[in-house]
CHARMM internal coordinates of N, CA and C (Angstrom, degrees):
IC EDIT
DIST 1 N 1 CA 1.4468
DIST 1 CA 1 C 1.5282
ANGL 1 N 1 CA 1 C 109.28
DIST 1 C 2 N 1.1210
ANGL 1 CA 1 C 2 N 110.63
DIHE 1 N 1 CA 1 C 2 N 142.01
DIST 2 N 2 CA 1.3129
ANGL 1 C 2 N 2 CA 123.30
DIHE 1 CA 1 C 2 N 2 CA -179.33
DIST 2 CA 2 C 1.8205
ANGL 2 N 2 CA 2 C 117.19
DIHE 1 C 2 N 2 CA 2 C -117.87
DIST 2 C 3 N 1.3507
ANGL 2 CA 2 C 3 N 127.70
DIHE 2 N 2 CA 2 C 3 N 146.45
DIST 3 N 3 CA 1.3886
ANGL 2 C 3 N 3 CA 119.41
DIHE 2 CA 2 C 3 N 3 CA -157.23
DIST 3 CA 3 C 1.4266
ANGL 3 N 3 CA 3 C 92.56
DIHE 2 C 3 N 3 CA 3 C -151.12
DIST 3 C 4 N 1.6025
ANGL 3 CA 3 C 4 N 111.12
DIHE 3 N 3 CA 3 C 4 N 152.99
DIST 4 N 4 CA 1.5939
ANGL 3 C 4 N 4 CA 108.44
DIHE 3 CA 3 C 4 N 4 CA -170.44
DIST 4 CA 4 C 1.1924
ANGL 4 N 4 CA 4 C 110.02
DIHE 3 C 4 N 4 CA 4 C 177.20
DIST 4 C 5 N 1.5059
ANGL 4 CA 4 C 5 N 118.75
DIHE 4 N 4 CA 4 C 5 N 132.74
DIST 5 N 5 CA 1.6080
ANGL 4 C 5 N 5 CA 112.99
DIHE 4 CA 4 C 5 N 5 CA -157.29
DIST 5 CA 5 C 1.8238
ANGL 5 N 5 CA 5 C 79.96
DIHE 4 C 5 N 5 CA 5 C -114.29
DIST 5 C 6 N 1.6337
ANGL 5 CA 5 C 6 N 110.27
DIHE 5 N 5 CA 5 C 6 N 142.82
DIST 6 N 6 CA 1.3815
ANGL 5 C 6 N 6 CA 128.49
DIHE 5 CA 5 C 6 N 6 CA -173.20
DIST 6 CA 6 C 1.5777
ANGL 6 N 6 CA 6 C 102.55
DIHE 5 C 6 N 6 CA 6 C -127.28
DIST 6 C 7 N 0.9919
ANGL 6 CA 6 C 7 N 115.40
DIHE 6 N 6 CA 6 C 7 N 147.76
DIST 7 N 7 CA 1.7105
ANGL 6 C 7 N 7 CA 130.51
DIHE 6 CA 6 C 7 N 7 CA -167.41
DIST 7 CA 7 C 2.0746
ANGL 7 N 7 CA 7 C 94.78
DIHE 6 C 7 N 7 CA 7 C -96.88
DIST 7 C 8 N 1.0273
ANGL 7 CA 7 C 8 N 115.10
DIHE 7 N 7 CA 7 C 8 N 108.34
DIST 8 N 8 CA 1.6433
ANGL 7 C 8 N 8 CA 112.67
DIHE 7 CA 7 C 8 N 8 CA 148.17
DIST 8 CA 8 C 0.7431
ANGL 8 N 8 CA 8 C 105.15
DIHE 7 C 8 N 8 CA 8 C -126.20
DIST 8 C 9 N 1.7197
ANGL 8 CA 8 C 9 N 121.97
DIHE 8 N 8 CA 8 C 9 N 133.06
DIST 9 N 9 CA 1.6020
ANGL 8 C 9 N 9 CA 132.02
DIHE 8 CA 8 C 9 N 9 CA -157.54
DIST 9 CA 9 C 2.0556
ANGL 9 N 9 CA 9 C 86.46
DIHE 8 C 9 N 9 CA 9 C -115.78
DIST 9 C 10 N 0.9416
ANGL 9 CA 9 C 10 N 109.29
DIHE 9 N 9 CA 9 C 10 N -0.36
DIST 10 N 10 CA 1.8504
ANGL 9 C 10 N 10 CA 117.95
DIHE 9 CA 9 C 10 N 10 CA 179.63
DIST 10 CA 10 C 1.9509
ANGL 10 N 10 CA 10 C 100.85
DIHE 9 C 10 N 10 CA 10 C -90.93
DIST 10 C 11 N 0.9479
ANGL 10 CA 10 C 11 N 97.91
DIHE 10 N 10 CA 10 C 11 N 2.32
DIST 11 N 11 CA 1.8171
ANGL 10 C 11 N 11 CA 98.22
DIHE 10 CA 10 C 11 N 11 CA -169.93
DIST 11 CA 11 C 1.8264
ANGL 11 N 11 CA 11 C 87.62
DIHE 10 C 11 N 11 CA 11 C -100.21
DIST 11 C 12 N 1.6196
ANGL 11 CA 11 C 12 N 118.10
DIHE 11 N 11 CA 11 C 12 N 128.15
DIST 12 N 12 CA 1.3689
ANGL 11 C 12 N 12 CA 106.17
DIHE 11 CA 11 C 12 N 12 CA -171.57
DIST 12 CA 12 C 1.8605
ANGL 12 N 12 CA 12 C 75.60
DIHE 11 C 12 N 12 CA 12 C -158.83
DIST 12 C 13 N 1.1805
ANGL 12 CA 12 C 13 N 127.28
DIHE 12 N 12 CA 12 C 13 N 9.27
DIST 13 N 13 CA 1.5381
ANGL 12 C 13 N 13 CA 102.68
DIHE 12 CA 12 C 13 N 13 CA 177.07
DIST 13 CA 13 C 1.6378
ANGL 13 N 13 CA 13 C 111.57
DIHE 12 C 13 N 13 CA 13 C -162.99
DIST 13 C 14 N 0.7580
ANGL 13 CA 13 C 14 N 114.52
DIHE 13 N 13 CA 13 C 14 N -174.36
DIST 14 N 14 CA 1.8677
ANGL 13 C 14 N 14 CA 133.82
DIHE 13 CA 13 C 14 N 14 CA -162.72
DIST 14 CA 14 C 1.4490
ANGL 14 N 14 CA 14 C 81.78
DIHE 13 C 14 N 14 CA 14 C -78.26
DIST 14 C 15 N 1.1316
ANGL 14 CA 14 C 15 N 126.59
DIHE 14 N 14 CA 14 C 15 N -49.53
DIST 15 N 15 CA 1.8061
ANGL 14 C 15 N 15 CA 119.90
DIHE 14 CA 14 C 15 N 15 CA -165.46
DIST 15 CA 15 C 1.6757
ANGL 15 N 15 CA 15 C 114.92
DIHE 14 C 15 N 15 CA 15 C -92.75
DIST 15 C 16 N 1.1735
ANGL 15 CA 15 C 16 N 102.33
DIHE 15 N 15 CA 15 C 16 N -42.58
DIST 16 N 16 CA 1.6610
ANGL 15 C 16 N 16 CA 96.81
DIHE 15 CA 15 C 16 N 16 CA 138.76
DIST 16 CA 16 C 1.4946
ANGL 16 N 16 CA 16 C 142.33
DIHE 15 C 16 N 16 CA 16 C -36.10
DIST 16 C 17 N 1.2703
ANGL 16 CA 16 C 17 N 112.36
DIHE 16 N 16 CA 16 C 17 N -54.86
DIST 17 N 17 CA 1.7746
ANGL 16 C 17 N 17 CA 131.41
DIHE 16 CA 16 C 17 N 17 CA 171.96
DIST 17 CA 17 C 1.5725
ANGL 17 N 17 CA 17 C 91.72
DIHE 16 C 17 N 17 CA 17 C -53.85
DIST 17 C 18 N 1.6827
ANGL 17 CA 17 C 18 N 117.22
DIHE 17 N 17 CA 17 C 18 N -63.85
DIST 18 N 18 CA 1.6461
ANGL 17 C 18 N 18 CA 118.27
DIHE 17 CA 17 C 18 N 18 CA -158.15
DIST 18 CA 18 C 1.5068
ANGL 18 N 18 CA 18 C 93.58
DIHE 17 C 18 N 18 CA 18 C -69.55
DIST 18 C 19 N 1.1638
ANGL 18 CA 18 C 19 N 146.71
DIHE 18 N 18 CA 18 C 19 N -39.68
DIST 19 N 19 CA 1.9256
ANGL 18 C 19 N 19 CA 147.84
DIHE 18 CA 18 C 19 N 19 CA 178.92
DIST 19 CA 19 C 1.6372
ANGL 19 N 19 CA 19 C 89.65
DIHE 18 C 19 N 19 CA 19 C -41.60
DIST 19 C 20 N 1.4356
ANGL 19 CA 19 C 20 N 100.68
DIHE 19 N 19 CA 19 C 20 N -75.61
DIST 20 N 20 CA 1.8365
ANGL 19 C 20 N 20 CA 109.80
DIHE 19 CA 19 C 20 N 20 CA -159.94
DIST 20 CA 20 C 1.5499
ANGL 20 N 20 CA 20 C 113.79
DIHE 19 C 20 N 20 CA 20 C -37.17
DIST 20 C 21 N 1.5206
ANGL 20 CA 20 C 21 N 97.96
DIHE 20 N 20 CA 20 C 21 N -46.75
DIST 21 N 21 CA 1.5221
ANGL 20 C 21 N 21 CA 133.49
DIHE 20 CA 20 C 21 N 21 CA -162.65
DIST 21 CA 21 C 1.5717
ANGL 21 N 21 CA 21 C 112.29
DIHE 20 C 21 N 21 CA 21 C -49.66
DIST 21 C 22 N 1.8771
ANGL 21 CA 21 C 22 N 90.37
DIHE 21 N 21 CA 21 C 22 N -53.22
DIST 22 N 22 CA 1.7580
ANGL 21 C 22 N 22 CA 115.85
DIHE 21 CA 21 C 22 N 22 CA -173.20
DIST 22 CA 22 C 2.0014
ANGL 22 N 22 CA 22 C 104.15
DIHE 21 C 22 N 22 CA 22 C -85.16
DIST 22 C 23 N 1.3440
ANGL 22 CA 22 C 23 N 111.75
DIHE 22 N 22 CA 22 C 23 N -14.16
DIST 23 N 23 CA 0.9426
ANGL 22 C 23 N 23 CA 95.94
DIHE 22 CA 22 C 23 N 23 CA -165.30
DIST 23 CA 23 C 2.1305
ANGL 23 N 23 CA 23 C 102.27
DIHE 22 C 23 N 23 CA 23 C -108.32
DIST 23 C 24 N 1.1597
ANGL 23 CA 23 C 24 N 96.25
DIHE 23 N 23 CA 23 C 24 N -11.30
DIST 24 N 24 CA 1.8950
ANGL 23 C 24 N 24 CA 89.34
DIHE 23 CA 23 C 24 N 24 CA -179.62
DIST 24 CA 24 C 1.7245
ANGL 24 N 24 CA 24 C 85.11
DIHE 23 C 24 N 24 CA 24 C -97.37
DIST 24 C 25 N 1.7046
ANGL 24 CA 24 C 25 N 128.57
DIHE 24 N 24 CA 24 C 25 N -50.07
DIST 25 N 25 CA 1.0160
ANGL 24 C 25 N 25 CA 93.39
DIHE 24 CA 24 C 25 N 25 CA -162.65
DIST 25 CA 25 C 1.8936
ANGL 25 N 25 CA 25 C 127.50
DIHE 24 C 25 N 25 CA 25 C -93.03
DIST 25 C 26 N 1.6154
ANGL 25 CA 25 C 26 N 104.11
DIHE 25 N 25 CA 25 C 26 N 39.68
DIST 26 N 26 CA 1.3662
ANGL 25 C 26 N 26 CA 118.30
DIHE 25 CA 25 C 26 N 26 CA 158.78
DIST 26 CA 26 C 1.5654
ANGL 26 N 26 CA 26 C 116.69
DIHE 25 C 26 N 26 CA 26 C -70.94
DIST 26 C 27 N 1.4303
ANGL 26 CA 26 C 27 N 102.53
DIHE 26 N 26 CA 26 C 27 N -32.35
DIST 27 N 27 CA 1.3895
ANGL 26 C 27 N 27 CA 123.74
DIHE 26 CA 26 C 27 N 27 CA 178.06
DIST 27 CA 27 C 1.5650
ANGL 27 N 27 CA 27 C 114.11
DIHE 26 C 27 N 27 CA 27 C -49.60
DIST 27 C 28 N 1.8160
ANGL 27 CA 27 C 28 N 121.20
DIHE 27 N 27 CA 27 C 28 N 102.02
DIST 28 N 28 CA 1.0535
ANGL 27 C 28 N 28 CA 134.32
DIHE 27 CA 27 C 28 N 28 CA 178.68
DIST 28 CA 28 C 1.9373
ANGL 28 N 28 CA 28 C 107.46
DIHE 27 C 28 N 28 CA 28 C -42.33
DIST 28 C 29 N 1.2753
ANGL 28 CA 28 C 29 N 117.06
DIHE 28 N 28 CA 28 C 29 N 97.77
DIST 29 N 29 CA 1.6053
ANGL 28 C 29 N 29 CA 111.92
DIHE 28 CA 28 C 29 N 29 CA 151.06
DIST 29 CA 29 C 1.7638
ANGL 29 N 29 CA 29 C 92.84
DIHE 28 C 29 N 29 CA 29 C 129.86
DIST 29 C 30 N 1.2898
ANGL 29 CA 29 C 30 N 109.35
DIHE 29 N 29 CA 29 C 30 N -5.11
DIST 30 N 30 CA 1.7022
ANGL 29 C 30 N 30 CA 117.30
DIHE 29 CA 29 C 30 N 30 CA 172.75
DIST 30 CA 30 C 1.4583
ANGL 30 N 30 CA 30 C 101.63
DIHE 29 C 30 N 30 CA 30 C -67.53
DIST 30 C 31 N 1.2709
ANGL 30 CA 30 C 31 N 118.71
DIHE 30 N 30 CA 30 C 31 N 132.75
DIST 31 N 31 CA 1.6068
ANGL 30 C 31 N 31 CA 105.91
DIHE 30 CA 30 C 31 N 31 CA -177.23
DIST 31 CA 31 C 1.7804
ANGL 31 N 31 CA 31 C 96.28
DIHE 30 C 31 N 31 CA 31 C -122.59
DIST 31 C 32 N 1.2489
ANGL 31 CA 31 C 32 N 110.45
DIHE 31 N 31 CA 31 C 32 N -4.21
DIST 32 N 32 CA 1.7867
ANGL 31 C 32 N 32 CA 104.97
DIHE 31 CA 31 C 32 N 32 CA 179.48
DIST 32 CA 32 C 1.6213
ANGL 32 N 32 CA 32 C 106.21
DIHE 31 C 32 N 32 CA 32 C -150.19
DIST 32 C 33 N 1.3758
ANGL 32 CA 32 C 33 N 127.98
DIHE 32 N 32 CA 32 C 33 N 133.65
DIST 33 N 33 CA 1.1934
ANGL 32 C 33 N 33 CA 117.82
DIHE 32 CA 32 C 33 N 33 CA 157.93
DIST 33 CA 33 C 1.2322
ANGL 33 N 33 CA 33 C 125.78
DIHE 32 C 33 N 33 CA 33 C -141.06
DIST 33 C 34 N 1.4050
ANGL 33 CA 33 C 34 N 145.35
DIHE 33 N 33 CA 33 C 34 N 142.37
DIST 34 N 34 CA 1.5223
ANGL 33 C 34 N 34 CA 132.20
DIHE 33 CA 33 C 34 N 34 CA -139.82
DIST 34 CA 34 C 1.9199
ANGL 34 N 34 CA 34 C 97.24
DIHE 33 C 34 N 34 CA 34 C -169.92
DIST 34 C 35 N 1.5296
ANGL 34 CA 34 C 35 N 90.69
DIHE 34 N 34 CA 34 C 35 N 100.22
DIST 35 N 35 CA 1.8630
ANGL 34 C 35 N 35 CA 89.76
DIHE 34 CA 34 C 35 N 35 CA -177.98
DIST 35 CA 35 C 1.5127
ANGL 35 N 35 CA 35 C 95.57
DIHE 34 C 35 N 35 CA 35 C -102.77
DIST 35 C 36 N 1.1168
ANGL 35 CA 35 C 36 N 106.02
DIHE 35 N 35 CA 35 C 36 N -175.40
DIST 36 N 36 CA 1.5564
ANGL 35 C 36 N 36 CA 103.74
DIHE 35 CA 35 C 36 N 36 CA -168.92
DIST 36 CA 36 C 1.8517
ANGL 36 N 36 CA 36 C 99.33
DIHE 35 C 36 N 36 CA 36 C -158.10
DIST 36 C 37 N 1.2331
ANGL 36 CA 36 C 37 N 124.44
DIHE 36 N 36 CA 36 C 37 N 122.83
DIST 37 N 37 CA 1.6874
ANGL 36 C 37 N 37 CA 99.40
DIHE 36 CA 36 C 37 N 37 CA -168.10
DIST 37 CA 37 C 1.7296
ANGL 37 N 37 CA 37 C 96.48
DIHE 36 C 37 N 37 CA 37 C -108.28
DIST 37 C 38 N 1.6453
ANGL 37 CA 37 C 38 N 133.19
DIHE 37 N 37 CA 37 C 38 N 31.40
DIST 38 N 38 CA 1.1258
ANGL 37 C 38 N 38 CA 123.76
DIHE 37 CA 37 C 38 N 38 CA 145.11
DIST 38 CA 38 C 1.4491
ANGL 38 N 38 CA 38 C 136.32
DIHE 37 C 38 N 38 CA 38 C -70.93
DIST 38 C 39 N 1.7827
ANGL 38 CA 38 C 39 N 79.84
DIHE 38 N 38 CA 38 C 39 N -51.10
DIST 39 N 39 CA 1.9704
ANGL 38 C 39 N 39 CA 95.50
DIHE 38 CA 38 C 39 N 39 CA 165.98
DIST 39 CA 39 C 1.3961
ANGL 39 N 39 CA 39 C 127.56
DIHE 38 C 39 N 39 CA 39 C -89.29
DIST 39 C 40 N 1.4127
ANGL 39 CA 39 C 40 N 91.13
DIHE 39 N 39 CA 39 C 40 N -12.49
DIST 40 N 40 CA 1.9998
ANGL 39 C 40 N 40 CA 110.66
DIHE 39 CA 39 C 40 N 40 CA -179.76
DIST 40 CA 40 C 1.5175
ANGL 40 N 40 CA 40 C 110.37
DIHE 39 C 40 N 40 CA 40 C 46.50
DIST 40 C 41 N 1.7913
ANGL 40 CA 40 C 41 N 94.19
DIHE 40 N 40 CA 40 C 41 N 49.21
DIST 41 N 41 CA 1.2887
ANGL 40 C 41 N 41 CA 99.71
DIHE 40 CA 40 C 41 N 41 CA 168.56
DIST 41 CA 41 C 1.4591
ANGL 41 N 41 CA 41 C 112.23
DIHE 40 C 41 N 41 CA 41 C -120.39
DIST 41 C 42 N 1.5448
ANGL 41 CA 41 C 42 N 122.88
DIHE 41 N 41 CA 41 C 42 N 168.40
DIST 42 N 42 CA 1.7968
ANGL 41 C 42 N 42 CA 109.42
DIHE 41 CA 41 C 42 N 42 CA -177.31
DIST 42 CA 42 C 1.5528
ANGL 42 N 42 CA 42 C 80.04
DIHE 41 C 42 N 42 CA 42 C -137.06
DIST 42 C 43 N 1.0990
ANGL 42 CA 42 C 43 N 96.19
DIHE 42 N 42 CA 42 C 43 N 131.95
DIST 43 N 43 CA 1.5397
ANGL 42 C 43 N 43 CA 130.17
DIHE 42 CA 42 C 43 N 43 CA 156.50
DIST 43 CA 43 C 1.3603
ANGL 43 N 43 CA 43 C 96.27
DIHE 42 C 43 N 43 CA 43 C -72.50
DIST 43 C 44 N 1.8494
ANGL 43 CA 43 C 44 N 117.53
DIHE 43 N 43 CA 43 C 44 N 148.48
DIST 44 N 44 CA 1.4976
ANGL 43 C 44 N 44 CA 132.12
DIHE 43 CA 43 C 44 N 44 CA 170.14
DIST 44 CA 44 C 1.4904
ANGL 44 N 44 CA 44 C 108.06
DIHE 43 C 44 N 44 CA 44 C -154.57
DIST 44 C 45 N 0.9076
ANGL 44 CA 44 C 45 N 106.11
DIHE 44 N 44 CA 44 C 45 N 141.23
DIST 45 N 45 CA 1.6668
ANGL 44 C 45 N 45 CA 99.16
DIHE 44 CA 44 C 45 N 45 CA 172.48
DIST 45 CA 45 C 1.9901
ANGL 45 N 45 CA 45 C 87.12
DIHE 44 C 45 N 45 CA 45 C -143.68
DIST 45 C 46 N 1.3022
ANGL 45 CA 45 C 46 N 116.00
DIHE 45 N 45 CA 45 C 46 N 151.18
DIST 46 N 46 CA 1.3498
ANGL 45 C 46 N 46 CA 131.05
DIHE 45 CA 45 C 46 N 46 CA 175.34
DIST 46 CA 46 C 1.4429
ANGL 46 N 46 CA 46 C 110.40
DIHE 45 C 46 N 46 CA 46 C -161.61
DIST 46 C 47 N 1.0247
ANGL 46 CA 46 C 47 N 106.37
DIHE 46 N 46 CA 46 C 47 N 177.30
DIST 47 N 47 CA 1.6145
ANGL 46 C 47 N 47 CA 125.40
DIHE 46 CA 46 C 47 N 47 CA 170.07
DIST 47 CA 47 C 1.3957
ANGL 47 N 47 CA 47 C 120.05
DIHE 46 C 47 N 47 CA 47 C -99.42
DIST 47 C 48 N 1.2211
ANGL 47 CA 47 C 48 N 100.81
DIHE 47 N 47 CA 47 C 48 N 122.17
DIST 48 N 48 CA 1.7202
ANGL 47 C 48 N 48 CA 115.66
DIHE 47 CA 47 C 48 N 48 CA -165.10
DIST 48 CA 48 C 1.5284
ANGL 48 N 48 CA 48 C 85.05
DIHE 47 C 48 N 48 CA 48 C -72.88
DIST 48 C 49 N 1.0317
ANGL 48 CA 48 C 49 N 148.78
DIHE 48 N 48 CA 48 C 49 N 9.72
DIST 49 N 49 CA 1.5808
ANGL 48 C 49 N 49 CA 118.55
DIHE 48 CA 48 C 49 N 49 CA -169.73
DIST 49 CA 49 C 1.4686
ANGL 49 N 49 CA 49 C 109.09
DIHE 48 C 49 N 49 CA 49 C -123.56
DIST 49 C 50 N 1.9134
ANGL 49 CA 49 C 50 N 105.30
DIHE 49 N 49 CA 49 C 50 N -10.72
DIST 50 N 50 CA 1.4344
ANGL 49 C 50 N 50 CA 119.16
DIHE 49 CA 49 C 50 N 50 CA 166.14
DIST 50 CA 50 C 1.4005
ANGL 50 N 50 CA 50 C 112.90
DIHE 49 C 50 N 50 CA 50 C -126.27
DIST 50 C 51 N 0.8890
ANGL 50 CA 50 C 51 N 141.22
DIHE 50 N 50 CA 50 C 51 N 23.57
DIST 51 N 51 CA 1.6011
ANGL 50 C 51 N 51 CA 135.62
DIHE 50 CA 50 C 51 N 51 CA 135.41
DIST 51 CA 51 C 1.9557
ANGL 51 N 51 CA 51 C 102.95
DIHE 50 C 51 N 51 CA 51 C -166.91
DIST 51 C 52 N 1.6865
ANGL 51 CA 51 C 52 N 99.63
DIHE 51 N 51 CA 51 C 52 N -170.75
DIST 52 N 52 CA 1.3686
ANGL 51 C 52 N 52 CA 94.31
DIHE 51 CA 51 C 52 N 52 CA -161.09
DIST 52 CA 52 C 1.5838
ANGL 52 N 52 CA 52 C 102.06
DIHE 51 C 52 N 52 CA 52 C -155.76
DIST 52 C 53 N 0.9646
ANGL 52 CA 52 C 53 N 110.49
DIHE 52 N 52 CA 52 C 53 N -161.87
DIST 53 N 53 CA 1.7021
ANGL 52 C 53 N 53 CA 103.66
DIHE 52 CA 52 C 53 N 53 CA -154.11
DIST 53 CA 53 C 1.6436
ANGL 53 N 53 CA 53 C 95.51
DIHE 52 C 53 N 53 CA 53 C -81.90
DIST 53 C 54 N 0.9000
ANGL 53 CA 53 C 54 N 111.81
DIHE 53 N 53 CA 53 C 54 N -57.59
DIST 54 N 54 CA 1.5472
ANGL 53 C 54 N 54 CA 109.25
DIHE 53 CA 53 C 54 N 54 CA 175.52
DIST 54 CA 54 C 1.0772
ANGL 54 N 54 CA 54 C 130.30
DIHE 53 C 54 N 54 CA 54 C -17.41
DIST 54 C 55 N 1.9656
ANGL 54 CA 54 C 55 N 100.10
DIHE 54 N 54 CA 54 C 55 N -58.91
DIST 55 N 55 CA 1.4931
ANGL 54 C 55 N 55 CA 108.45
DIHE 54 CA 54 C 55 N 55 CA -175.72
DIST 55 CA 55 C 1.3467
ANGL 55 N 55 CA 55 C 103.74
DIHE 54 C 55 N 55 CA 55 C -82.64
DIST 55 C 56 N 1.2806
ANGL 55 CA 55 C 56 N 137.26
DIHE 55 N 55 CA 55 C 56 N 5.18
DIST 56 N 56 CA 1.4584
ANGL 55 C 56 N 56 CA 122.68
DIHE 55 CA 55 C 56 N 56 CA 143.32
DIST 56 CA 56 C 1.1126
ANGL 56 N 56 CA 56 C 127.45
DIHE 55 C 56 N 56 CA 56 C -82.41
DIST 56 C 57 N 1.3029
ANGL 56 CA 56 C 57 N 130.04
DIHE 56 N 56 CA 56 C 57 N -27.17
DIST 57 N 57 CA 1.2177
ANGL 56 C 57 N 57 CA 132.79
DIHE 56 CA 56 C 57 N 57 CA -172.35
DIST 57 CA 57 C 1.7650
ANGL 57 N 57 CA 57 C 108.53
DIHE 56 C 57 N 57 CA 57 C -87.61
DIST 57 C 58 N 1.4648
ANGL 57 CA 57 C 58 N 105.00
DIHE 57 N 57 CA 57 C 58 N -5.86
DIST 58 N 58 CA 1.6350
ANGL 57 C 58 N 58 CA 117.15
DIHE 57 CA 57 C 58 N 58 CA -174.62
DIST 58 CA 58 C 1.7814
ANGL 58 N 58 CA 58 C 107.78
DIHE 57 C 58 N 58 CA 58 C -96.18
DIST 58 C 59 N 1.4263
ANGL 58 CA 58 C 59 N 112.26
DIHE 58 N 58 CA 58 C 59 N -33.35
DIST 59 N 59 CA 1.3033
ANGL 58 C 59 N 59 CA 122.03
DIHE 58 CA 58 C 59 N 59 CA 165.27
DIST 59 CA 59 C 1.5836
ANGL 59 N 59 CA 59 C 114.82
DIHE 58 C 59 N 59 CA 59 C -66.91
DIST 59 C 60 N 1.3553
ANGL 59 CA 59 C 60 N 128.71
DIHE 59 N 59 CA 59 C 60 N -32.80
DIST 60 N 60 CA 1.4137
ANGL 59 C 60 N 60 CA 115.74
DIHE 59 CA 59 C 60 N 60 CA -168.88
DIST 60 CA 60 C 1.5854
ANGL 60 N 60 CA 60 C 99.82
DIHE 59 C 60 N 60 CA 60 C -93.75
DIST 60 C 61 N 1.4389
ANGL 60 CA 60 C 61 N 110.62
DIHE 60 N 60 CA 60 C 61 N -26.63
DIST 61 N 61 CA 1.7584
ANGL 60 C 61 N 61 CA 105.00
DIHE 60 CA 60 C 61 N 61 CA 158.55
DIST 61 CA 61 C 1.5752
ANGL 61 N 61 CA 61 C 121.65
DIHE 60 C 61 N 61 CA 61 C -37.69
DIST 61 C 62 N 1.7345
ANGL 61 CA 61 C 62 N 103.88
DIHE 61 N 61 CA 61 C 62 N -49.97
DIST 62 N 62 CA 1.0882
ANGL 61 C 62 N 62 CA 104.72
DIHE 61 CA 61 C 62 N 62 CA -164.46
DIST 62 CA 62 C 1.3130
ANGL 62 N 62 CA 62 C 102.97
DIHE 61 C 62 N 62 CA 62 C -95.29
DIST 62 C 63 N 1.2948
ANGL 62 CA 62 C 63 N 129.15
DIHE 62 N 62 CA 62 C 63 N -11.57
DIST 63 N 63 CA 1.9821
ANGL 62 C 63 N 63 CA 112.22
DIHE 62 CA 62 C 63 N 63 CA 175.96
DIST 63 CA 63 C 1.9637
ANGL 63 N 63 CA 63 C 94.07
DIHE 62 C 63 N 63 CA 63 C -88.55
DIST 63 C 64 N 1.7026
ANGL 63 CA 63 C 64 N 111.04
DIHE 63 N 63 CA 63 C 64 N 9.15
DIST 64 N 64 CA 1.7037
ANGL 63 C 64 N 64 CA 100.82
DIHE 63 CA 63 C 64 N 64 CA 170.42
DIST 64 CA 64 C 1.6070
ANGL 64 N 64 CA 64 C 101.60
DIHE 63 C 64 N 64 CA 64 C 98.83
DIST 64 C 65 N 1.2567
ANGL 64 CA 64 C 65 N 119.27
DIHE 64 N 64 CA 64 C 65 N -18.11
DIST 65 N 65 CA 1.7543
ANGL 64 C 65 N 65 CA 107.25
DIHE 64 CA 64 C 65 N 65 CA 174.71
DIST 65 CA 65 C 1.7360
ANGL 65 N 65 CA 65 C 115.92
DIHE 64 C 65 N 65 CA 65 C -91.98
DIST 65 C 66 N 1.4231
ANGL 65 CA 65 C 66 N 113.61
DIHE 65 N 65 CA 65 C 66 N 53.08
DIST 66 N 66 CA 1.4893
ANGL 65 C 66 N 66 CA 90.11
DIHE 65 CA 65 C 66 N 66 CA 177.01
DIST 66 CA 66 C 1.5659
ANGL 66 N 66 CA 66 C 115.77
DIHE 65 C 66 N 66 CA 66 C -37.81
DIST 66 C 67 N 1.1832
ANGL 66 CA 66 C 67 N 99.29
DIHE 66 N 66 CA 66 C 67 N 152.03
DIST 67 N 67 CA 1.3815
ANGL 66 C 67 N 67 CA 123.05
DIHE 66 CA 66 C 67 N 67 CA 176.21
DIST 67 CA 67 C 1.1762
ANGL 67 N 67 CA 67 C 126.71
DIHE 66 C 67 N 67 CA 67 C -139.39
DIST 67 C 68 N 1.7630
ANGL 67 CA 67 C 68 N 129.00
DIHE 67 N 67 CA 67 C 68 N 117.55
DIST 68 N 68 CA 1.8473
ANGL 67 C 68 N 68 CA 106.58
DIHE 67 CA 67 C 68 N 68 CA 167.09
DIST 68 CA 68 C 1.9596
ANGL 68 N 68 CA 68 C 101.33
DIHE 67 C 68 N 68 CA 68 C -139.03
DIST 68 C 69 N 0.9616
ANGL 68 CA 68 C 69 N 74.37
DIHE 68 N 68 CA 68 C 69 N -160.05
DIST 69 N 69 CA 1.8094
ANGL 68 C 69 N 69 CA 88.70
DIHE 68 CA 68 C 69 N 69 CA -158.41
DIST 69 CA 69 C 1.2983
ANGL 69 N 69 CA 69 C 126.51
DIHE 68 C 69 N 69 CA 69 C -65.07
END
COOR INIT
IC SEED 1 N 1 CA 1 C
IC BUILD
């Protein structure tokens, strides 16, 4: 398992946090995900052997929160 806190400075609310939330941890092999819109950071942890940083960092592009490290 792999774990990794990512910067989206676009995360500013309660419905924001639940968007980020629903949209990395749809992601087949994500086993935890935890945004937070004080620090507008998202916690991830997944399985390196079924998805990978990309395809998380490619999903919060597309629900509108880029995010990187």
């Amino acid at each position: 398992m792999q774990t990794i806190t990512l910067n989206a400075p676009d995360i500013s609310c309660g419905h924001c946090v639940q968007s980020v939330e629903q949209a990395v941890g749809q992601i087949n092999g994500v086993a935890a995900v935890k945004a937070d819109a004080e620090t507008k950071d998202v916690n991830v942890t997944w399985d390196e052997g079924k998805t990978d940083l990309n395809a998380i960092t490619a999903a919060l592009d597309e629900a509108g929160y880029p995010a990187r490290q």
